[in-house]
C-alpha positions as CSV (number, residue, x, y, z in Angstrom):
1,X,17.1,-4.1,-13.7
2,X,17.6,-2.6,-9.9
3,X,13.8,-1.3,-10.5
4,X,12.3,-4.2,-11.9
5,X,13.6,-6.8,-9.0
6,X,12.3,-4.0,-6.6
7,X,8.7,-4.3,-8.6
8,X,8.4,-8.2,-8.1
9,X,10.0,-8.0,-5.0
10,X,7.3,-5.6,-3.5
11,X,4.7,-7.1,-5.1
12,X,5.7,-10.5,-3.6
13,X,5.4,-9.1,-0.9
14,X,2.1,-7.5,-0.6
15,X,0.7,-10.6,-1.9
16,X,2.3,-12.8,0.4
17,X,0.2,-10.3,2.8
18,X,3.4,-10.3,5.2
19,X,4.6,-6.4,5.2
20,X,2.4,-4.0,3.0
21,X,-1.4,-4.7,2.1
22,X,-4.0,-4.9,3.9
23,X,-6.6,-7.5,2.3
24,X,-9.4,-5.8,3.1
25,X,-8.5,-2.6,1.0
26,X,-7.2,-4.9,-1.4
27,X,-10.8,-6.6,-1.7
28,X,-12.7,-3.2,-1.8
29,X,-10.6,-1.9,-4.7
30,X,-10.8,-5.1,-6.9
31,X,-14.7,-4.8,-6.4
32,X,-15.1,-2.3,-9.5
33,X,-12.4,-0.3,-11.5
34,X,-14.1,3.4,-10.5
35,X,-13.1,1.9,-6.3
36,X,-9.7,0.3,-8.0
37,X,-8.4,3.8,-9.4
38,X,-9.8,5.5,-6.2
39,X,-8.1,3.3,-3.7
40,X,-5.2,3.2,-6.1
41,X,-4.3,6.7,-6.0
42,X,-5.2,7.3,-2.0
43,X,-3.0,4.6,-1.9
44,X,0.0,5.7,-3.9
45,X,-0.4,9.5,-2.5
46,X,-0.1,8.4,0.9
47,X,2.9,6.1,0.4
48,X,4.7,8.5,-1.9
49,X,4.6,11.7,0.5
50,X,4.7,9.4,3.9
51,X,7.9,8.1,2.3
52,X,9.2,12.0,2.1
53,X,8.2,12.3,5.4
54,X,9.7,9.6,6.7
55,X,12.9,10.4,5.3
56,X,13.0,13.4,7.5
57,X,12.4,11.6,10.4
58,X,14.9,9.2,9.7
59,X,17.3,11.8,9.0
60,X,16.1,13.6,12.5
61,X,15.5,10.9,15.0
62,X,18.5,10.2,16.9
63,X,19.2,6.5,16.7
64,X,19.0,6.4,20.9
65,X,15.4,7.1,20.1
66,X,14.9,4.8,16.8
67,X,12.0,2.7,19.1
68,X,10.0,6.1,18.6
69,X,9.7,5.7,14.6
70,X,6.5,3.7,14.8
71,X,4.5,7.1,16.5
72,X,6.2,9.4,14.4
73,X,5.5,7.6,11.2
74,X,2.0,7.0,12.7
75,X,1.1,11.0,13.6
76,X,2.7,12.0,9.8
77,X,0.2,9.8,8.4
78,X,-2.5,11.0,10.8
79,X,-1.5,14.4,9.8
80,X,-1.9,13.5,6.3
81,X,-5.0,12.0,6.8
82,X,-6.4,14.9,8.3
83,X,-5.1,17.3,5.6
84,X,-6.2,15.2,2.5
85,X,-9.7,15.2,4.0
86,X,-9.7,18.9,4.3
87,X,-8.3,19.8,1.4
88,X,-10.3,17.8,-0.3
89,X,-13.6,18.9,1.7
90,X,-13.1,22.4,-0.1
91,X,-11.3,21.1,-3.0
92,X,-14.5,18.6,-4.1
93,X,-17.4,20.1,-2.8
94,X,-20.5,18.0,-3.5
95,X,-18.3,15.3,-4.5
96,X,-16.5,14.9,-0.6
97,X,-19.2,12.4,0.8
98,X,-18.7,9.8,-2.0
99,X,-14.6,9.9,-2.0
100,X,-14.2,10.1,1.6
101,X,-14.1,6.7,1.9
102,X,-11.0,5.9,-0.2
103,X,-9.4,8.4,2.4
104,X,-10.4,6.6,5.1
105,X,-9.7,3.2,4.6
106,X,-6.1,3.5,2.8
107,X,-4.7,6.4,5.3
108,X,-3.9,3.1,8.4
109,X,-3.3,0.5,5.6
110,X,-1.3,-1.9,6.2
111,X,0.1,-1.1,2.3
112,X,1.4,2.6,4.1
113,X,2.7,1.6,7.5
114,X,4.7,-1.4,6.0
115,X,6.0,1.3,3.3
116,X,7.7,3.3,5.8
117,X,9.1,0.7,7.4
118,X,10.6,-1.2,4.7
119,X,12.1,1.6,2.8
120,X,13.6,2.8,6.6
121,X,15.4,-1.2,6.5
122,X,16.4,-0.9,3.4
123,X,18.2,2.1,4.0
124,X,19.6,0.6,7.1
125,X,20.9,-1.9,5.0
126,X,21.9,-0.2,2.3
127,X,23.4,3.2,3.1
128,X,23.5,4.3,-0.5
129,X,19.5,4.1,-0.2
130,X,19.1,6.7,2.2
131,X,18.3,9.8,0.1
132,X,15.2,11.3,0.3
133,X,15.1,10.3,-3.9
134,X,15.4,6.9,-2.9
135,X,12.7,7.2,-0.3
136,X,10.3,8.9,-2.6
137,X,10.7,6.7,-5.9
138,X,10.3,3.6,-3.0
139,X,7.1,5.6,-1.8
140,X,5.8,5.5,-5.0
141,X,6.7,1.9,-6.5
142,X,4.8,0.8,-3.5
143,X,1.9,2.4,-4.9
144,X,2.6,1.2,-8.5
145,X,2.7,-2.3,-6.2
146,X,-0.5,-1.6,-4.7
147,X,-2.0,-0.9,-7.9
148,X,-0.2,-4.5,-10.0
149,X,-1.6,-6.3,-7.0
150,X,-5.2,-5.0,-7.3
151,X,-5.2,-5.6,-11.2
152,X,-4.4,-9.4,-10.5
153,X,-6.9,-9.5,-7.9
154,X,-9.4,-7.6,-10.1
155,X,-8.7,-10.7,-12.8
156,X,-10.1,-13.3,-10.7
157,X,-12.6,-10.9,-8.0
158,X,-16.0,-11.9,-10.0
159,X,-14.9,-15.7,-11.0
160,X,-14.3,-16.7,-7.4
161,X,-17.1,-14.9,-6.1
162,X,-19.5,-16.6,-8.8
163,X,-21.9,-19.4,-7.8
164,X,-19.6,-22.3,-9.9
165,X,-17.4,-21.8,-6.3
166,X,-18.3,-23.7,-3.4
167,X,-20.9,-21.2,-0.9
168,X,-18.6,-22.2,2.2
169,X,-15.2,-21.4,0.1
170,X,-16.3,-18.7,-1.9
171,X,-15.4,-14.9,-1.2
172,X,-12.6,-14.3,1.2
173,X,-11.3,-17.8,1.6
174,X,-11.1,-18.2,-2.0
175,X,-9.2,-14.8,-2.6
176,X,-6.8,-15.7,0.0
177,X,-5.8,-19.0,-1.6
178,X,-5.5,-17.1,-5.3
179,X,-3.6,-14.8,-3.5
180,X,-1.2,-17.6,-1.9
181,X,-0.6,-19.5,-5.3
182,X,0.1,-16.0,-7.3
183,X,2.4,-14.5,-4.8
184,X,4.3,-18.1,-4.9
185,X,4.4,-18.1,-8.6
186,X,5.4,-13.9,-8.8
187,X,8.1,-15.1,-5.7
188,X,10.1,-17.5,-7.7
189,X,10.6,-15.1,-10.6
190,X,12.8,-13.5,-8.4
């Protein structure tokens, strides 16, 4: 049950668009299913092993120095950054050019940084939650949250972009007020 109030929580809260999602990620992912699994998976990596990383800085960082999280959490993911592109530079070959681009624009998400943060005040919270278990499984729910968020944006992406909505509504403003009325009706199952 723990699991499945964490699930609606988080994906509450990335579509409330308050802590962990970036919209514009969100918007390139829900454009076709091949940028949806791409994105998806960029996404989940990055959460799941920046949440393993971020359990050792918790566990590290003196709490005199807690105000230093946000650049340690920011050079892991940098690092990370850097050593998914390489790997995959050798790794993909040919292939590197096209799936670059999921690299770069869900490494600074919104969807990662919030991650780290959230699981870090939940363990703040909750001392039982820090364990770096806890951190990864939270890591990667965020990515399962990432990916239940895209699929409902994915439902409605071509029916508010069509020509039946109004030209000066249509696109952005349209997904943002889906996105509003969903994350109200997924909130008040909790």
């Amino acid at each position: 049950m723990f699991l499945i109030n964490d699930l609606i929580a988080l994906l509450a809260v990335n579509l409330i668009l308050s802590q962990a999602l970036g919209t514009s990620t969100l918007f390139i992912a829900a454009g076709s299913m091949k940028n949806l699994v791409a994105t998806a998976c960029v996404i989940t990596f990055f959460t799941t092993v920046g949440a393993s990383a971020a359990y050792l800085i918790d566990l590290t960082l003196p709490s005199s120095v807690s105000e230093l999280r946000l650049l340690f959490y920011t050079l892991v993911i940098g690092f990370l950054y850097v050593l998914l592109l390489v790997a995959m530079y050798f790794l993909c070959g040919s292939k590197f050019e096209e799936l670059r681009q999921y690299v770069h624009i869900s490494a600074f998400n919104c969807a990662v940084m919030g991650t780290l943060f959230t699981i870090n005040e939940r363990s703040v919270m909750d001392g039982l939650m820090f364990s770096f278990g806890n951190y990864v499984a939270a890591g990667f729910e965020a990515g399962i949250g990432f990916i239940i968020a895209s699929l409902i944006l994915t439902a409605a992406y071509r029916k508010l972009n069509s020509s039946k909505v109004p030209a000066s509504f249509r696109g952005f403003p349209a997904m943002l007020v889906y996105l509003g009325i969903i994350s109200m009706a997924v909130y008040s199952l909790k």
